[in-house]
C-alpha positions as CSV (number, residue, x, y, z in Angstrom):
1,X,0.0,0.0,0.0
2,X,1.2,3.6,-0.7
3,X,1.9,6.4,1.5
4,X,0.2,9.3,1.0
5,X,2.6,12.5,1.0
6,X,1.7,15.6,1.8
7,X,2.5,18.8,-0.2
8,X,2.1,22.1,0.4
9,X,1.3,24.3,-2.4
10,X,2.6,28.0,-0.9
11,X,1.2,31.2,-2.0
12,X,2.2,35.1,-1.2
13,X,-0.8,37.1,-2.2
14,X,-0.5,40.1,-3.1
15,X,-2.8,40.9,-5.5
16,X,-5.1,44.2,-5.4
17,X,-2.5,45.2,-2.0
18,X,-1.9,49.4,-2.6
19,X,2.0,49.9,-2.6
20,X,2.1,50.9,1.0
21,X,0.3,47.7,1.8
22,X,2.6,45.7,-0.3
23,X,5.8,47.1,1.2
24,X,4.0,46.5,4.8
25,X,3.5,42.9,4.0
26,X,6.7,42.3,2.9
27,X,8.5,43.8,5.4
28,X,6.8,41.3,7.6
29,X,7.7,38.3,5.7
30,X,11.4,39.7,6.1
31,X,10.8,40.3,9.6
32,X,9.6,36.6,10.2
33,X,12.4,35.3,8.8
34,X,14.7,37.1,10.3
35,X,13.1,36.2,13.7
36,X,13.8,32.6,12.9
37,X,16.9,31.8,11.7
38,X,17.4,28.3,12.0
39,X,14.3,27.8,9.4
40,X,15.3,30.0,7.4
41,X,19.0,30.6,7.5
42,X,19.9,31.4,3.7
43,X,17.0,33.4,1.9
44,X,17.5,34.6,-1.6
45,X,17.9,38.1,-1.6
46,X,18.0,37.9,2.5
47,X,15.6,39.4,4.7
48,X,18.2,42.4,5.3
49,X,18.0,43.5,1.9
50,X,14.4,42.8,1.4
51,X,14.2,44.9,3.9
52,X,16.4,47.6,2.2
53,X,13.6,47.5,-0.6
54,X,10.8,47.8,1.5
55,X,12.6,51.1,2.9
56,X,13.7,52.6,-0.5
57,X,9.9,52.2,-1.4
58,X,9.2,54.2,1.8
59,X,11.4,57.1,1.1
60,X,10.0,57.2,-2.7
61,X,6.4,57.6,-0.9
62,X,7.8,60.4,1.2
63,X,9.2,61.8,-1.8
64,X,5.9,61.7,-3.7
65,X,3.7,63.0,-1.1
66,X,6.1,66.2,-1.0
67,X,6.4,66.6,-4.6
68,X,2.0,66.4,-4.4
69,X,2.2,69.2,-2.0
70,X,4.9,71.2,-4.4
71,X,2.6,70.7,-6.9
72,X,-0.9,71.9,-5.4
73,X,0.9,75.0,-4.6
74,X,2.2,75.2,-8.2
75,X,-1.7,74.5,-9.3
76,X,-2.6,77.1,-6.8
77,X,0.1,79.8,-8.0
78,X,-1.2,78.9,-11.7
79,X,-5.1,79.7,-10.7
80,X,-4.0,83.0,-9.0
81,X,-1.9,84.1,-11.9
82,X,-4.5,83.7,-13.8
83,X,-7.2,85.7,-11.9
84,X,-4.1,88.6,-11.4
85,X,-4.3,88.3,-15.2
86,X,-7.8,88.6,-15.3
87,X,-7.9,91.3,-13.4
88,X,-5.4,93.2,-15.0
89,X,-7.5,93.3,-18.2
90,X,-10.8,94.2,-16.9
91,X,-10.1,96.4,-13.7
92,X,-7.3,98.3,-15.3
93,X,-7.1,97.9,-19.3
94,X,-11.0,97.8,-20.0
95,X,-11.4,101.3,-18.5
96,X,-8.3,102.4,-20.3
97,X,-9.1,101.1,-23.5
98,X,-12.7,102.1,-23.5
99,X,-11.3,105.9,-22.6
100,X,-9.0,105.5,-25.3
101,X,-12.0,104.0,-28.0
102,X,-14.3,106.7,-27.2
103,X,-17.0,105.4,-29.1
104,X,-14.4,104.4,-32.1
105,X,-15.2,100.3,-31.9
106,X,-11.8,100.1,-34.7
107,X,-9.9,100.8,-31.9
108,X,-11.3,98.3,-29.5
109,X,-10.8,95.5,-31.8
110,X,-7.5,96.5,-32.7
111,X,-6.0,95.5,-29.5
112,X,-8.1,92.7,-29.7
113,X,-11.4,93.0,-27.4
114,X,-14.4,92.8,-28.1
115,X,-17.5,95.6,-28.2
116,X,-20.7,94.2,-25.8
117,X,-22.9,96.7,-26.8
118,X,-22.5,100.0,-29.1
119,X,-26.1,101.7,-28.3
120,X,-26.3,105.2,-28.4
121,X,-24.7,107.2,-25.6
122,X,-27.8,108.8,-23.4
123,X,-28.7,112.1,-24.2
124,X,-28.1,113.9,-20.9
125,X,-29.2,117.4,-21.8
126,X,-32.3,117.0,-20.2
127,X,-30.2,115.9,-17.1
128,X,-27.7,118.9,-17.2
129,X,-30.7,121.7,-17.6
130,X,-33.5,120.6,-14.9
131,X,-33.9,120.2,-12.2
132,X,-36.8,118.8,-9.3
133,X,-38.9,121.5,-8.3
134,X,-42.1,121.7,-6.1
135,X,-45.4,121.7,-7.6
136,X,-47.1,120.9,-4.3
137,X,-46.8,121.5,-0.5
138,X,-48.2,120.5,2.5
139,X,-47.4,121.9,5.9
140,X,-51.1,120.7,7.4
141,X,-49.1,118.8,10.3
142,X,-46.9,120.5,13.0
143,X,-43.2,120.3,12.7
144,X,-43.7,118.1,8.9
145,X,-43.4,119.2,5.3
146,X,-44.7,117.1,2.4
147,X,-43.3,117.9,-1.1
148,X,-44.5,116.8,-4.7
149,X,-41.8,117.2,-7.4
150,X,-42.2,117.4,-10.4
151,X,-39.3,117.9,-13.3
152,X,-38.4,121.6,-14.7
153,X,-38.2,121.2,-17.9
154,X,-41.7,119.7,-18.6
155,X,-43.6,120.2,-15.6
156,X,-44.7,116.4,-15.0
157,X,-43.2,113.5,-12.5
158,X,-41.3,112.1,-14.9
159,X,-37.7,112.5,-13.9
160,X,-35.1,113.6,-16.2
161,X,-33.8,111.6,-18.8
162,X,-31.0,109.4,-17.5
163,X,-31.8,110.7,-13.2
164,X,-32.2,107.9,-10.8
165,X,-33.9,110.1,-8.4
166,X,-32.9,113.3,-6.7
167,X,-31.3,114.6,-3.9
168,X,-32.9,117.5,-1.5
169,X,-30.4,119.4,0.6
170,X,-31.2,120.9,3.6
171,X,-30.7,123.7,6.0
172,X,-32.6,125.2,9.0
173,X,-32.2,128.0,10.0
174,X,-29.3,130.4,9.6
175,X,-28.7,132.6,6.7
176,X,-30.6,131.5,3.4
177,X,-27.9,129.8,1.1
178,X,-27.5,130.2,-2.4
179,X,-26.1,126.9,-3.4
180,X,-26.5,123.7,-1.7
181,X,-22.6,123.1,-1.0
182,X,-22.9,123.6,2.7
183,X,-26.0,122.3,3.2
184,X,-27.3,118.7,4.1
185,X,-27.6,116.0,2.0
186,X,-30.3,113.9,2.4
187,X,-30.8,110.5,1.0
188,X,-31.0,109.7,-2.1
189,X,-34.8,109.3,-3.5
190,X,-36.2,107.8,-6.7
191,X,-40.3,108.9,-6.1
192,X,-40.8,112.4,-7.1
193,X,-41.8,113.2,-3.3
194,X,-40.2,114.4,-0.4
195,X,-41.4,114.4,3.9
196,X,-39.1,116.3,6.5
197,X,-40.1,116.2,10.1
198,X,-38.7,118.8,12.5
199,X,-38.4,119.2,16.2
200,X,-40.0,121.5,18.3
201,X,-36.6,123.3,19.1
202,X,-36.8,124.1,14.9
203,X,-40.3,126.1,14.9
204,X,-40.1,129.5,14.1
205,X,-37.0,128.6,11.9
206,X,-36.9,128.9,8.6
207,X,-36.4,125.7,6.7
208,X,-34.4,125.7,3.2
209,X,-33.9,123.1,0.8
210,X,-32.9,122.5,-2.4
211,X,-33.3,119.8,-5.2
212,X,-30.9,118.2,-7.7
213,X,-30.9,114.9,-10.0
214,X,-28.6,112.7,-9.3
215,X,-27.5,109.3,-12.2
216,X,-26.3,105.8,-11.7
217,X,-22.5,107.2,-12.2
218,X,-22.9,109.5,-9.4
219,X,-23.6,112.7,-10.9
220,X,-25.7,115.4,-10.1
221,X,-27.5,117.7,-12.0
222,X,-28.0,121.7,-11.3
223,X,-29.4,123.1,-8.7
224,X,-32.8,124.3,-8.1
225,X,-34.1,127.5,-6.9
226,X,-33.5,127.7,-2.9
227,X,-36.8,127.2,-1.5
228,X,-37.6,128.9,2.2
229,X,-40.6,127.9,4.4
230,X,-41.0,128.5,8.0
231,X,-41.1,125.7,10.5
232,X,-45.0,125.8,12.2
């Protein structure tokens, strides 16, 4: 009868490991067999310079995760060039070149932009030669004023060609001014009406006040005639 013999069939699997994993496993296998000697006493490359491997490998990964760093901050310097670029051109050079242009879209193209729109320029004539003035009061309540504008050059609510609103300057009191320079600016409005409320220190006073358009660009228009009331 036959005698069975056993055989072992030896596997290292290492299949699917990530590179870190590989070198970890390895660097057990060496470690094993440099723990037992006597089984193993003559391995092929030995355990010492499987180790060596494992610990080149190691210094590769350090090497890699420092050049990954280098290069995010090279991405990172790349995006923020671009965006100095960027802003180069449109906060600085657009303005310049649409100065330079002046309408002429040749010129615009020549340096190699583009024109996004080349409408008409607004008529601001209207603007530069009206003004808000009253067409209504309303002094009914103590220590108030109520005001209803309307635009000089036509007599209706309609603001001025190209005005956002207007702007009423103030002064109570004192001697009447002539232009509205040192008087006080109230806040901008868009309806064609205007309220002050006073304190009861102000009655007896006169109040004074004066209108002017003002655009989108931060412009204002002339002013009006210096209107006087007195505070009841």
């Amino acid at each position: 009868m036959g005698t069975l013999i056993k055989k072992l069939i030896v596997i290292c699997n290492l299949t699917g490991l990530s590179f870190l994993a590989v070198r970890t496993k390895v660097a057990g296998f060496a470690n094993a067999a440099l723990a037992h000697p006597l089984d193993f006493p003559a391995m092929d490359p030995t355990p010492a310079d499987v180790n060596l491997k494992v610990v080149a490998g190691n210094a590769i990964a350090e090497q890699i995760a420092l050049a990954d760093i280098a290069l995010k901050t090279l991405h990172e310097q790349e995006a923020q060039n671009a965006l100095d670029l960027k802003n180069m051109m449109q906060d600085k050079w657009v303005p310049q070149v649409q100065t330079i242009a002046n309408g002429d879209e040749t010129k615009v193209t020549e340096i190699g932009m583009t024109v996004k729109s080349s409408g008409s320029t607004a008529d601001k004539t209207e603007f530069d030669n009206s003004s808000p003035i009253i067409s209504k009061s309303n002094q009914n309540t103590s220590k108030k004023v109520a005001f209803s504008l309307v635009n000089s050059s036509t007599n209706k609510t309609k603001k001025a060609l190209t005005a956002k609103g207007f702007i009423a300057y103030t002064q109570i009191g004192g001697t009447k001014p002539t232009v509205h320079d040192a008087m006080t600016a109230e806040n901008p409005v868009s309806k064609m009406k205007f309220n002050k409320t006073f304190s009861s220190a102000d009655i007896g006073k006169q109040f004074y006040v004066i209108f002017v358009w003002f655009d989108t660009d931060g412009n204002i228009g002339p002013d009006s005639v210096v209107y006087s009331f007195t505070i009841i």
